[in-house]
N, C-alpha and C positions, 0 to 999 in steps of 0.2 A: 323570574326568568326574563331576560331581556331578549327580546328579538327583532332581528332587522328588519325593516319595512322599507322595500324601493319603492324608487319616484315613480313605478306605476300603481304601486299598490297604493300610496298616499293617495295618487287621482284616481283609484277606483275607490278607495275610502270618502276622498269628499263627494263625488258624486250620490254614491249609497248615503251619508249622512245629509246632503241636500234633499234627495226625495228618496227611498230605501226600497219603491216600487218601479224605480227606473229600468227599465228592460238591459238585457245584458248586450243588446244591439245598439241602444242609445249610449252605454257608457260605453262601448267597444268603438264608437266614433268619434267622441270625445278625447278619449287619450290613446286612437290606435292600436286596438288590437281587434280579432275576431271577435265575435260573443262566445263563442265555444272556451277562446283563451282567457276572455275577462271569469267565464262561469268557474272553469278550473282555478285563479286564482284567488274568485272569491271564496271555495268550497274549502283550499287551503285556508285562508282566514278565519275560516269558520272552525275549521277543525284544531288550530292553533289559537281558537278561542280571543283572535283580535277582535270578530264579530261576535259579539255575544247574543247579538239575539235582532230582530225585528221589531217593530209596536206601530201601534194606528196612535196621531195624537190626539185627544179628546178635548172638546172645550170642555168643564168644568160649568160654566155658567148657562150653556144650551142643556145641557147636561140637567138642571135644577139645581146646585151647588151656588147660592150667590156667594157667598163666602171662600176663600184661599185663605189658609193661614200658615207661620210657622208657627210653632211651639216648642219650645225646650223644654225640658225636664231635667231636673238637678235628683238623683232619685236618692231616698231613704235607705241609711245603712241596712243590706239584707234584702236592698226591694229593685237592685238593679238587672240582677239576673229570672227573677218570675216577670218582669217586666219585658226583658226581650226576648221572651216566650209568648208573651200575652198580643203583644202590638203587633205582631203575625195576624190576629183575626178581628181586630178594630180592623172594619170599612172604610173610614173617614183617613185613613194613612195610607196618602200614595206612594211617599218615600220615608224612610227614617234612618238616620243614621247614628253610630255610635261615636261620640266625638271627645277629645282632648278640652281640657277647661273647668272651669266649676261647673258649668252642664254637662251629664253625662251622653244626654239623647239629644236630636233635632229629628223634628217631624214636620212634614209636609203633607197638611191637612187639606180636604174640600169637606164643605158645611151647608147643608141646606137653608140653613139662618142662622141668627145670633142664639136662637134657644136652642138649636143641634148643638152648637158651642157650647154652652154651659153645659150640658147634660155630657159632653165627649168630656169637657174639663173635671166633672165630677169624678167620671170615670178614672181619668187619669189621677187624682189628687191621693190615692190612696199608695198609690207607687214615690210620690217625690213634689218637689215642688216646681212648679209649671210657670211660665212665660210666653203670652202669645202675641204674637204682630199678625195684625192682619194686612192681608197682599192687597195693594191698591191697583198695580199694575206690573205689568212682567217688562224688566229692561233689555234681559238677555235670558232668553230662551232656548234651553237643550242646546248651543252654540259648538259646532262641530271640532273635532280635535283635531289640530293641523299640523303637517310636519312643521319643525320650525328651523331654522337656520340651513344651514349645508343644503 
């Protein structure tokens, strides 16, 4: 479903994706409206499922996590569909997705060390064959969705 998003709702979108705790008074002065009319437009947003949700973001590394990784997995005929059943209750996956390619998965791992990694790739080894890059540093982070052109 495609739906139209005006140029205030773009500036109440980049506000909420700058900080998503912003008061509905600070974005209401920002792009000029009351707060009562930013709250009703964002409640539409909500309900048409533009906004999907909220989140606190977490260091990872304050956290005890020194590790970030991706990992692919290319999974074994038979072993892709118990597998995207399974990665639902692995802890170490913050994100996973199902992707196009000779790998079938990418996951976004935190690891308390190099041995939490080997024992998560154990885990994983029986589902397919795995690929890990470990995260040295973040380029672009959660980077917000903008209108673009017109």
């Amino acid at each position: 479903m495609n739906i139209k998003i005006d140029n205030l709702n773009w500036k109440i979108l980049e506000c909420l994706q700058e900080n998503a705790r912003t008061s509905f008074a600070d974005i209401g002065r920002r792009v000029g409206l009351t707060p009562p009319a930013v709250a009703e437009r964002v409640k539409k947003m909500e309900d048409l499922e533009i906004l999907e949700g909220y989140m606190a973001k977490v260091s990872h590394a304050k956290t005890g996590h020194q590790l970030k990784a991706i990992i692919t997995l290319r999974a074994f005929m038979g072993k892709l569909k118990p597998f995207l059943t399974i990665v639902k209750s692995f802890e170490e996956v913050i994100n996973c997705y199902r992707i196009t390619g000779n790998e079938n998965i990418v996951m976004e791992v935190v690891l308390k060390d190099q041995f939490h990694l080997e024992k998560f790739i154990d885990k994983l080894i029986q589902y397919g064959e795995t690929r890990t890059h470990i995260i040295l540093s973040n380029v672009v982070s959660n980077a917000p969705i903008l209108k673009r052109g017109g």
